[in-house]
Structures are given as C-alpha cells and as structure tokens.
C-alpha positions as CSV (number, residue, x, y, z in Angstrom):
1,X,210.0,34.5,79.5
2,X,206.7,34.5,77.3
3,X,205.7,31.4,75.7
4,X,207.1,30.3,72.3
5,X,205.1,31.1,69.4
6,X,206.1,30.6,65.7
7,X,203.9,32.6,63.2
8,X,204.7,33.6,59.6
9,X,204.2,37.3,59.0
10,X,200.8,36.7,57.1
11,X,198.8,36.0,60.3
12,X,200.3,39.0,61.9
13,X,197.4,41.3,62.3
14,X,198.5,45.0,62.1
15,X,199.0,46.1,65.2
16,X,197.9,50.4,65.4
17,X,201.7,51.3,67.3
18,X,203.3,50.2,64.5
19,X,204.7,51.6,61.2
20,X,202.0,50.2,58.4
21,X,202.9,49.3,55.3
22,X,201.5,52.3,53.5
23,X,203.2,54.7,55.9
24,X,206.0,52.7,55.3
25,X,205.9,53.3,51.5
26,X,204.4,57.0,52.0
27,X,207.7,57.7,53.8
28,X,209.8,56.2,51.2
29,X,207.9,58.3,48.4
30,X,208.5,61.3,50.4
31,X,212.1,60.6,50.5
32,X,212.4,60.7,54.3
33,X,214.4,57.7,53.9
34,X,217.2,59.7,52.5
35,X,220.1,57.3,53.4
36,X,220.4,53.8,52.3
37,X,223.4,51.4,53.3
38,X,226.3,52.3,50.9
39,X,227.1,48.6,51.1
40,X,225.9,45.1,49.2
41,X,226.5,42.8,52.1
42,X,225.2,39.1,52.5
43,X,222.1,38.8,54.4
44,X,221.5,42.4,54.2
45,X,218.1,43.4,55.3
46,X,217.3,45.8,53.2
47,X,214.0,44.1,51.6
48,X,212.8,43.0,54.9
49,X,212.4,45.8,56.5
50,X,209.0,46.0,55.5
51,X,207.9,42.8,57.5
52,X,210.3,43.6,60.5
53,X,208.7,46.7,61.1
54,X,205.9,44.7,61.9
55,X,207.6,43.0,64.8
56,X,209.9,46.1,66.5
57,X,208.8,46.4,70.1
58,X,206.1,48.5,71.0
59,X,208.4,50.7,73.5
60,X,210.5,52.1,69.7
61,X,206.8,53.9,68.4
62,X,206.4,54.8,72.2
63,X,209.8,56.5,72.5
64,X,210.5,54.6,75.6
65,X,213.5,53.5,73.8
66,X,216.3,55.8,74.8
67,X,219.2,53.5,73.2
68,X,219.4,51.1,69.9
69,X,222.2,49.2,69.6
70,X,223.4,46.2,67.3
71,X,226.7,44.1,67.4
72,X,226.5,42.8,64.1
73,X,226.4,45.5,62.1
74,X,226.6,44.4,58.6
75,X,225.4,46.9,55.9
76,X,223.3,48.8,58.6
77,X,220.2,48.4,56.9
78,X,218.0,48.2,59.9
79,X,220.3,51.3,61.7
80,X,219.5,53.5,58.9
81,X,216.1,53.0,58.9
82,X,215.7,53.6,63.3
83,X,217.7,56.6,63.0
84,X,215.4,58.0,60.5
85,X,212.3,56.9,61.9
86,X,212.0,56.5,65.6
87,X,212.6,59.5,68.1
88,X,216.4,57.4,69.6
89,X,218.6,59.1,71.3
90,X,221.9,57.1,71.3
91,X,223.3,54.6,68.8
92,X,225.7,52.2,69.2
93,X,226.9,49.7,66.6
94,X,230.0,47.2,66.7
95,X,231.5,44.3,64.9
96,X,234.1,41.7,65.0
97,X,235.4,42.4,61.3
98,X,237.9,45.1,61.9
99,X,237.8,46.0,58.0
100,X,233.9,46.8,58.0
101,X,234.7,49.1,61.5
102,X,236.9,51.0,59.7
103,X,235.0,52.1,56.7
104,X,232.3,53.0,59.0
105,X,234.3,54.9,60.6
106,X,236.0,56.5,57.3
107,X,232.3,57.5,55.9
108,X,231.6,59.0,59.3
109,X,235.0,61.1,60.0
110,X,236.4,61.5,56.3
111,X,233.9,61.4,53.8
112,X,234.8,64.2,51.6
113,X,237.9,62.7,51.0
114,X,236.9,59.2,50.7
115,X,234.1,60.6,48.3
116,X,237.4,62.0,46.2
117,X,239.3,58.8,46.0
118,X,236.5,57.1,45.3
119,X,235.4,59.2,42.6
120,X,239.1,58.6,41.1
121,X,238.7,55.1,41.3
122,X,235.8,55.0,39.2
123,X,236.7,57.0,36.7
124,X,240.0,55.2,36.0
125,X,237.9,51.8,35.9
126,X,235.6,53.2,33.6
127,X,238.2,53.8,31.0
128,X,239.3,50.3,30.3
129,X,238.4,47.7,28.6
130,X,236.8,45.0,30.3
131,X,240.0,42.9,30.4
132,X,242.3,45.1,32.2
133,X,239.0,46.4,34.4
134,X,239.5,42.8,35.3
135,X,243.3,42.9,35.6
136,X,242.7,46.2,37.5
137,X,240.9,44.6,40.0
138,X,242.8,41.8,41.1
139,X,245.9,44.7,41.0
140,X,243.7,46.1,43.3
141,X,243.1,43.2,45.7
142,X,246.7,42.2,45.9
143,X,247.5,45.4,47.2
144,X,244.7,45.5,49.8
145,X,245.9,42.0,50.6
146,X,249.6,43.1,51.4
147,X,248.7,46.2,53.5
148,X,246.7,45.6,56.4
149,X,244.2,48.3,58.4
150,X,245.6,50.8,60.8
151,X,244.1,51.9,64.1
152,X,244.9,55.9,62.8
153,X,242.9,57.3,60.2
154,X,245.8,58.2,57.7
155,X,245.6,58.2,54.0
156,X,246.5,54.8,53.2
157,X,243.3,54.5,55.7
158,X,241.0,56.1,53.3
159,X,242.4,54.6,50.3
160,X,241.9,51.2,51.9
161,X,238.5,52.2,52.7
162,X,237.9,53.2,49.5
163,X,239.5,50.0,47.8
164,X,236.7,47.9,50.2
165,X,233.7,49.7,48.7
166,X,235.4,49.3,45.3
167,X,235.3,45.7,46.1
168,X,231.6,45.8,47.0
169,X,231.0,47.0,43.7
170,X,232.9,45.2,41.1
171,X,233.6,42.0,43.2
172,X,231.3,38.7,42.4
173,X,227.7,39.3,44.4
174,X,229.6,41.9,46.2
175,X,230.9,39.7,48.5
176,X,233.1,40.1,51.8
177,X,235.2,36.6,52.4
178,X,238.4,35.9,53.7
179,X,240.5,33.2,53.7
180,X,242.2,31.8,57.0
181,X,244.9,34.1,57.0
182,X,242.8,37.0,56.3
183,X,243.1,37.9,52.5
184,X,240.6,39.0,51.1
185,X,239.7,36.4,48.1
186,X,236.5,36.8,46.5
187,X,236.7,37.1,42.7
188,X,236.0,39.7,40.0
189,X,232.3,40.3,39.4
190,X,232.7,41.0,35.7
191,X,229.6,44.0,35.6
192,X,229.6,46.6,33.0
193,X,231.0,49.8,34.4
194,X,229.1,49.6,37.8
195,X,228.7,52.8,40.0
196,X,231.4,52.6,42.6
197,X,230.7,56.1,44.5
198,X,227.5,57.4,45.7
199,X,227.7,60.6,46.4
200,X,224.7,62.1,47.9
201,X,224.3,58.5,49.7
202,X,227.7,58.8,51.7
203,X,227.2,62.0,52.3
204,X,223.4,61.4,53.6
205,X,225.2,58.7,55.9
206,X,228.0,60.2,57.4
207,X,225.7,62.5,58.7
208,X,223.2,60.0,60.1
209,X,226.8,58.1,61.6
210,X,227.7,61.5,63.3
211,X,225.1,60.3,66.1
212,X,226.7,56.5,66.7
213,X,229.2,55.3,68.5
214,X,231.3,52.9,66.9
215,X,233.4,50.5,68.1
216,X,235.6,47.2,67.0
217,X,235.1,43.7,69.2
218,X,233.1,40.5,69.6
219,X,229.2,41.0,70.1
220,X,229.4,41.3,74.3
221,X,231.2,44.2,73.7
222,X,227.7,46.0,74.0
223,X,227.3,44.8,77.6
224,X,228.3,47.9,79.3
225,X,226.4,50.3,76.9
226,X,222.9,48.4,77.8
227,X,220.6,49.2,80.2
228,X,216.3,48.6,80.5
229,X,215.7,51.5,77.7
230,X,217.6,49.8,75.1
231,X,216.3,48.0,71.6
232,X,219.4,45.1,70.7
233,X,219.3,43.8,67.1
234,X,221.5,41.0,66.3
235,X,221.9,39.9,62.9
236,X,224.8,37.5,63.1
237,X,226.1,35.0,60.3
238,X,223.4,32.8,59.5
239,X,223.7,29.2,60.2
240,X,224.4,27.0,57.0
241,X,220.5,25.0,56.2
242,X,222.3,23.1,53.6
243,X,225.2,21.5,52.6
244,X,226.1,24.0,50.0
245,X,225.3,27.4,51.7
246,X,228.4,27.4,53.3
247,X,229.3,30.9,53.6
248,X,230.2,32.6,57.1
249,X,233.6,33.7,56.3
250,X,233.6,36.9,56.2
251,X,235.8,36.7,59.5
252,X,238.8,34.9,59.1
253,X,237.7,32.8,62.4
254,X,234.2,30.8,61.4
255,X,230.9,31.6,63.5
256,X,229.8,28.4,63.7
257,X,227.7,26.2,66.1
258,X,229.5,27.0,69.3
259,X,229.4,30.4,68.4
260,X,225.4,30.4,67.7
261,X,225.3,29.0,71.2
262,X,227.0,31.4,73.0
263,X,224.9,34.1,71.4
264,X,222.1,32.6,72.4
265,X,223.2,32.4,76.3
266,X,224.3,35.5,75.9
267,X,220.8,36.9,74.4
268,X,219.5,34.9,77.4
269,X,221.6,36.6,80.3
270,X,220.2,39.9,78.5
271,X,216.8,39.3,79.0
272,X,217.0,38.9,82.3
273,X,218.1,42.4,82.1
274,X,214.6,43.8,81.0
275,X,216.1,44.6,77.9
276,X,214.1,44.6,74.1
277,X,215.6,42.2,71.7
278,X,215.7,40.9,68.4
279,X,217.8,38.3,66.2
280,X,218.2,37.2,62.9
281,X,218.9,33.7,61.6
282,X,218.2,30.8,59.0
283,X,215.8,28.9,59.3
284,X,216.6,25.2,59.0
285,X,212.9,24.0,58.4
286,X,213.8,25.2,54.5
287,X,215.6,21.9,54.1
288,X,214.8,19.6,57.2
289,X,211.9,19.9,59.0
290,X,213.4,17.8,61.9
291,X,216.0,20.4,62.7
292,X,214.8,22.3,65.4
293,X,218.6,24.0,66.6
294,X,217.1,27.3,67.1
295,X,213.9,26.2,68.3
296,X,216.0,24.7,71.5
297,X,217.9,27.4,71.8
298,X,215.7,29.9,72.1
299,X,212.7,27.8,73.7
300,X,210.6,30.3,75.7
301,X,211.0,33.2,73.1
302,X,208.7,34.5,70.1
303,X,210.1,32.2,67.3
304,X,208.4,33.9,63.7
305,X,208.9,33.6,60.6
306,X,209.6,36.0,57.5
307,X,210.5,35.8,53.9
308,X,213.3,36.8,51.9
309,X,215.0,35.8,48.5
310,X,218.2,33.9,48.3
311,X,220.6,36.5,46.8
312,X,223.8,34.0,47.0
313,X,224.1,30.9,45.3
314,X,226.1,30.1,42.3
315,X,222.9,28.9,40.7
316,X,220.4,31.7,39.4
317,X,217.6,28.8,39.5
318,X,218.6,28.3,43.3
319,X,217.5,31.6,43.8
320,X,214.2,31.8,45.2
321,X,212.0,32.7,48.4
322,X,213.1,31.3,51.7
323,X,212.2,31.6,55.5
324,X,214.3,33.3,57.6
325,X,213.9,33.4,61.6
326,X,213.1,36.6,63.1
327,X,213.2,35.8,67.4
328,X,212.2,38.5,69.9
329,X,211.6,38.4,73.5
330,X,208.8,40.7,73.8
C-alpha cells in the first residue's frame, strides 16, 4: 500500500494524462456528453465530476483499463461519463436496491415503451390542478406500495418503472426512502408541472446501457467479474457527519457502521488483487475534527478531499459547501 495522503483538490497540480478542465468543458459544449443520468438521486455525482476526473487512475487515459465496474450504482453519474469518455470495453454495474435494478434494466431493454407510459403520465399530471396533482401522487404511491417488482419484464414492470421516475420527479428533493417494510414513503414535492419524461435522454441512455451488464446483489457481487485490468468505483451511502443527516434508507436494511467496515475490508482484500479503486464518502472532519473513522479504515490509502454542496436538508440555509472523501489506492 502507498502512504496515506490527504490533499484538497486545490493543491492537485494538473497532471498531462488526465482530462483538464477545459477539455472537460470543450467536450460538454460539443455535446459529446450526450447522456446524463435520467435520475435525481442523493449524493449523486453529477457536479463532481469535474474534480474526480482529476483523480481517475492513470491506467483509464492509458486504455489499460479493459473493465469499469461499480456496485453502488446510484444515478450513474460517473458510468455515464466513462462510457463516453474513456476507450472501456466492458461495464458492469450492480446494486442492493432491487427497485433502482429494475428501471435500469427497463431503460436498457424497454425504452420505447417506458418512454410511452411515461409520456402518459405527464400529461395526465399536467392537467390538474395542483391539489389533485397532489392527490394524484399519493394515488400513485399507494399503488406502487401494494404491488411489489417482478423478476420478468411484464407490463406492470414498465409501469412500475415508470411510476419510480415519476417519483423522482414530483416527490420532495426527488428522494428514494423506504420504510422498514419496504414502502416507499417520501412525500409530495409540490413543483409546478415538472418534466417527468426525457425523451432524447432515455433514449441516449439505453443505448449507452446496451454495453453493461447489470445485475441485482450486495456490493461483493462484483468479485468474480474483477480481474488486474479493472477500474472499481464505489459510491455507497454516506456515513451520517451529524446528528441530523440521517438519511441512508433508501434500502429497507440501514448501511450503517458495520456495513462501512465491511466495505472497507472488502476494498482491502481487492487491492491485494492489483486492482484500481476508488470510493466515495462523508467526510466527518465537517462537524468533528476528532473523528477520524475513515482515516482508520482506510490507513495506508490516498485519503483526498473534494467539494460539493449539500442538496438535502430541510433547511435551505443548511445548504452549503461541504467536504466529501474521495479515497483511491493508486
């Protein structure tokens, strides 16, 4: 293992293998990012991709990397952008929320049809009033809360698919959280006559999906699909850093200490392995400078730092710039 380091992305001098930040922005004006993730989804990384880029291994500009691969796959924001910009040949991406594996794989086998219902959806919300737009959508929930997902890609599969990205859209913050038994129980988001379907976008994806494998389990599922070629991203749910950011239920079954610990051993075991990787997490030096959880865990590996802005809190003054870990083992 290297030695530890913890750097915040200013003193990161731009290394000449990497993506800059005007190529980065070149790229976007050109449109070469074409698709985005289709969902809102908590500690999406969507507005730090810019300062990750900075800290991707230099193997993924090489093409050395043959395989990219990440367990926690959230809203995708960092598989979007390596399928679009880095010459990788296979892509695999997993998750333990069975709901979020199943619209992923919806948009990837069925999107014309889950563009249609989707399209149906939003036009019958944007006809009502704001009151029964808010009746609608708790209609809406209960009946996603009495059916449950199917391992075949039916109808009522799309339609439940469908009635998720709804969710995403009109729901507070577009939220994902569960309750212990697994209903879904975040409230109405009250927004004027949002934009539920995306067209172009879920088309632009599916197509991009047509190249990853996709599967449903805990994150050491990946095990068997890693070998010394591969780049793993984990982006797991963040650690609380305060006594009120207390969400990590988007799972009916909490990822909580224990859990952080046994992705760390497990991110250990891989290195070992000669394989690239990268995780996400809070960073508890925001409120407590004397928490140093992740700095034990992950003693021996790059420990940096990057910023991002607090999208959930209840509190629009409690929304601000924050820290966030970004730990590598390259």
């Amino acid at each position: 293992m290297k030695k530890r380091l913890i750097m915040p992305i200013q003193n990161i001098k731009q290394n000449s293998y990497q993506l800059s930040s005007r190529q980065l922005k070149r790229n976007q004006d050109n449109n070469v990012l074409k698709a985005k993730p289709f969902l809102k989804w908590a500690g999406g990384k969507t507005q730090l991709i810019e300062q990750m880029v900075h800290y991707f291994p230099l193997a993924l500009k090489q093409g050395k990397i043959q395989r990219y691969v990440e367990p926690f796959i959230g809203s995708g924001a960092v598989l979007f952008f390596i399928l679009q910009n880095y010459p990788v040949k296979e892509f695999f991406i997993s998750d333990i929320n069975e709901e979020l594996i199943s619209v992923y794989l919806t948009v990837k086998e069925y999107v014309d049809e889950l563009i249609a219902e989707l399209t149906r959806l939003q036009l019958e919300y944007h006809l009502l009033t704001f009151e029964k737009q808010k009746n609608f959508f708790y209609k809406i929930r209960s009946e996603f809360n009495y059916n449950r997902p199917t391992t075949d890609f039916t109808r009522s599969n799309i339609e439940r698919t469908a009635q998720f990205i709804f969710f995403n859209r009109t729901g507070f913050n577009g939220l994902f959280r569960v309750n212990n038994k697994g209903d879904f129980n975040v409230p109405f988001g009250s927004y004027k006559n949002p934009t539920i379907c995306f067209t172009q976008n879920l088309q632009a994806v599916s197509t991009l999906l047509q190249n990853v494998e996709i599967r449903h389990g805990d994150f050491t599922i990946i095990q068997p699909f890693i070998n010394r070629e591969t780049f793993v991203y984990f982006d797991p749910p963040y650690k609380p850093i305060s006594p009120t950011a207390n969400f990590t239920s988007y799972q009916k079954s909490a990822f909580n200490d224990e859990s952080q610990i046994r992705l760390a051993n497990f991110f250990q075991k891989l290195d070992q392995g000669g394989v690239k990787l990268m995780l996400s997490n809070s960073d508890p030096h925001n409120y407590d400078q004397s928490d140093n959880f992740f700095h034990k865990l992950f003693e021996g590996f790059q420990i940096n730092r990057v910023f991002a802005n607090r999208m959930i809190n209840s509190k629009a003054n409690q929304r601000g710039k924050i820290n966030e870990l970004l730990i590598t083992n390259y």
